[in-house]
C-alpha positions in Angstrom: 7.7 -11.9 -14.3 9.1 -8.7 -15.5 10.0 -5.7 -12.9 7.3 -3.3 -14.0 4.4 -6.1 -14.0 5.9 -7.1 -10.5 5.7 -3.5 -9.1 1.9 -2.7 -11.0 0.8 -6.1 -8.9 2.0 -4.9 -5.6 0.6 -1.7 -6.1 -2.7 -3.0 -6.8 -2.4 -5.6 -3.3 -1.5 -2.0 -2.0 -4.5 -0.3 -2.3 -6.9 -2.7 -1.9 -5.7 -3.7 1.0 -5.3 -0.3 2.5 -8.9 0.3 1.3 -10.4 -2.5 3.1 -8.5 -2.1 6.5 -10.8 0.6 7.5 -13.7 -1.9 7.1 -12.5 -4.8 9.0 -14.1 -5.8 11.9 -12.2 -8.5 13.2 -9.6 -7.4 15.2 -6.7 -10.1 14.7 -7.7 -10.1 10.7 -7.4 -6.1 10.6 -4.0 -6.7 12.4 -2.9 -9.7 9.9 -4.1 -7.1 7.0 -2.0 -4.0 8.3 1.0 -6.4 8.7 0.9 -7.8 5.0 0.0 -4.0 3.6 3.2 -2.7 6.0 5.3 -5.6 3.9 4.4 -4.6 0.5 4.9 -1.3 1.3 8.9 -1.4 3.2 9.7 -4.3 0.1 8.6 -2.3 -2.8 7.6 1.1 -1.7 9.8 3.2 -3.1 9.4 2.1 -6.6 5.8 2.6 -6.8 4.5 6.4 -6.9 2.4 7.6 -4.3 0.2 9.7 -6.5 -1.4 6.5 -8.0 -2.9 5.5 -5.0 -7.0 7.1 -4.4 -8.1 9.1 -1.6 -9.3 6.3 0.7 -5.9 4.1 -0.3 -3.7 7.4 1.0 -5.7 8.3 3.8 -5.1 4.6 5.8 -1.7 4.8 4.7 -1.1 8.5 5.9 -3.0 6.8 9.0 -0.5 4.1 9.2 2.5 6.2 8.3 3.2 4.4 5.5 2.7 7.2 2.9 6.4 9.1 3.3 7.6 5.1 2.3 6.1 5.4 -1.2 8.0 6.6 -4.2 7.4 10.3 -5.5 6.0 11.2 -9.0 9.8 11.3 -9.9 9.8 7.6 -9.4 8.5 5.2 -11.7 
């Protein structure tokens, strides 16, 4: 799969998950999600750019302080 396609896919697992974490009501499922989204983020952060992501996607990351591991609008 080329880089690009790669990185557009984990972007998209990015903020869906980050959207739905604020929404789950199962405690050990929430925890399973924020793991996974924590995952995507530290492996393939920095090539995405953070100014893709929506308002509800940046806020749980903010939340999460995963937002400063994102690329800039520099990046990619």
């Amino acid at each position: 799969m080329a880089d690009s396609q790669q990185h557009w896919l984990d972007q998209q697992a990015i903020e869906r998950l980050a959207q739905h974490i604020p929404f789950e009501t199962d405690p050990q499922t929430k925890a399973e999600c924020i793991e996974m989204l924590r995952g995507l983020v530290i492996r393939s952060g920095r090539a995405i750019n953070r100014h893709v992501f929506g308002f509800e996607a940046e806020q749980e990351l903010r939340r999460l302080g995963l937002w400063e591991r994102l690329g800039d609008e520099s990046i990619g």
